[in-house]
C-alpha positions as CSV (number, residue, x, y, z in Angstrom):
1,X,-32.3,-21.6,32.2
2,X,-29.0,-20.8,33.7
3,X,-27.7,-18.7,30.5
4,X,-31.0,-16.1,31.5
5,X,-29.4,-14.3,33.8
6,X,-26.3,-14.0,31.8
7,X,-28.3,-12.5,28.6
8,X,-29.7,-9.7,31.1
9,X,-26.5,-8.8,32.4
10,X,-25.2,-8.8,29.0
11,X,-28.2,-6.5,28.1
12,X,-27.9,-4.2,31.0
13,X,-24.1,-3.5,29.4
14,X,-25.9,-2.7,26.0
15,X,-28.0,-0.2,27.4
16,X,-25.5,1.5,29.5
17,X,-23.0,1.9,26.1
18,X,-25.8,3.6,24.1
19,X,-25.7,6.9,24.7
20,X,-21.5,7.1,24.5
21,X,-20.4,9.5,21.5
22,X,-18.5,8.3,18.5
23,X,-15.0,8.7,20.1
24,X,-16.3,6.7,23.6
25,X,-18.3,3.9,22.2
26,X,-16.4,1.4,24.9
27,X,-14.4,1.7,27.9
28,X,-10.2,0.4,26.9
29,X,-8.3,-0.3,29.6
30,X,-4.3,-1.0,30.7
31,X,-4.2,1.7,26.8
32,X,-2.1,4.8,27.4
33,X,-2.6,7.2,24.9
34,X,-0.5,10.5,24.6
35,X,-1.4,13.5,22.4
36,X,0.0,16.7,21.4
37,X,-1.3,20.2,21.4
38,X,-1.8,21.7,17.8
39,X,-0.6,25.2,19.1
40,X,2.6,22.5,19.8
41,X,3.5,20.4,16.7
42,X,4.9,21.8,13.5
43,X,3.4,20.1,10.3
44,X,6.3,20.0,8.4
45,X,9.3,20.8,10.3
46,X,12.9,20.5,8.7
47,X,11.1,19.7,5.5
48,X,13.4,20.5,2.8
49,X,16.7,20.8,4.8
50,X,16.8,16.9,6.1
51,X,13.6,15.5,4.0
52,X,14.5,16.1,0.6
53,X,18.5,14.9,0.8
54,X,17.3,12.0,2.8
55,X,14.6,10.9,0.1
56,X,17.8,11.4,-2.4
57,X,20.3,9.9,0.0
58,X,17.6,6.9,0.1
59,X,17.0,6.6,-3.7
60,X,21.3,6.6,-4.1
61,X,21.2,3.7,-1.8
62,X,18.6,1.4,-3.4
63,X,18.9,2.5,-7.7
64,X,21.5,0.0,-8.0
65,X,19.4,-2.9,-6.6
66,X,16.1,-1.9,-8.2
67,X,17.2,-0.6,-11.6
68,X,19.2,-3.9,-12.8
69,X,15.7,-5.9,-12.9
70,X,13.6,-3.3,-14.4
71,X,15.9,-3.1,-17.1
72,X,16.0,-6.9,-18.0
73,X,12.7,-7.2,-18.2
74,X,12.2,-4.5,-20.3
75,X,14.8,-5.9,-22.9
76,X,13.1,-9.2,-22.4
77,X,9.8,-8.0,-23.0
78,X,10.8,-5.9,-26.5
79,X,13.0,-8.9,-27.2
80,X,10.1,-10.8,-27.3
81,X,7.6,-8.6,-28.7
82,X,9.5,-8.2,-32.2
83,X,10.0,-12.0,-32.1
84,X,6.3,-12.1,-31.7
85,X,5.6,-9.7,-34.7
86,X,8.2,-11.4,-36.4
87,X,6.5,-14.9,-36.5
88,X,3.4,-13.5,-37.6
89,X,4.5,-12.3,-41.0
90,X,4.5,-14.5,-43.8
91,X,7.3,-15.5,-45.7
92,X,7.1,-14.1,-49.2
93,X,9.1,-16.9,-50.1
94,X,6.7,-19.6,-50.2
95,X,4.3,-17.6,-52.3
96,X,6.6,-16.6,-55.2
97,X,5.1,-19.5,-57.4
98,X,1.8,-18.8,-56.8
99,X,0.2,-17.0,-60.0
């Protein structure tokens, strides 16, 4: 009998949170939150001046250590394929005697 009182309190805590909105379903403490005006933020500022040399600037830095790979494998894989295609035909061969 001594967890009883517990479920009430824990009921009583239910009920009080019912009501709350979406955004306030439960109290957060020792969280600080900080949020800007719309009238205050730009959505895109500086957009093509620094973003699009930087994205350019970015892919210069990395082509050399991406590209490499993706290359190898892709002469691997046609490497393979027309050995593939190769091994399926049949030899003509060792059906010249055939009549």
């Amino acid at each position: 009998m001594v967890r009883l009182p517990q479920l009430l309190w824990e009921e009583q805590a239910v009920a009080a949170t019912m009501g709350r909105a979406f955004g306030n379903l439960t109290r957060v403490r020792h969280v600080i939150t900080y949020s800007l005006s719309p009238f205050e933020q730009r959505a895109f500022p500086h957009y093509f001046s620094h973003g699009v040399p930087n994205v350019l600037r970015r892919i210069q830095a990395s082509i050399l250590r991406v590209v490499p790979p993706f290359v190898g494998f892709y002469l691997i894989y046609t490497w393979g394929t027309e050995e593939f295609e190769k091994s399926r035909r049949k030899n003509p061969a060792t059906y010249e005697n055939d009549h």
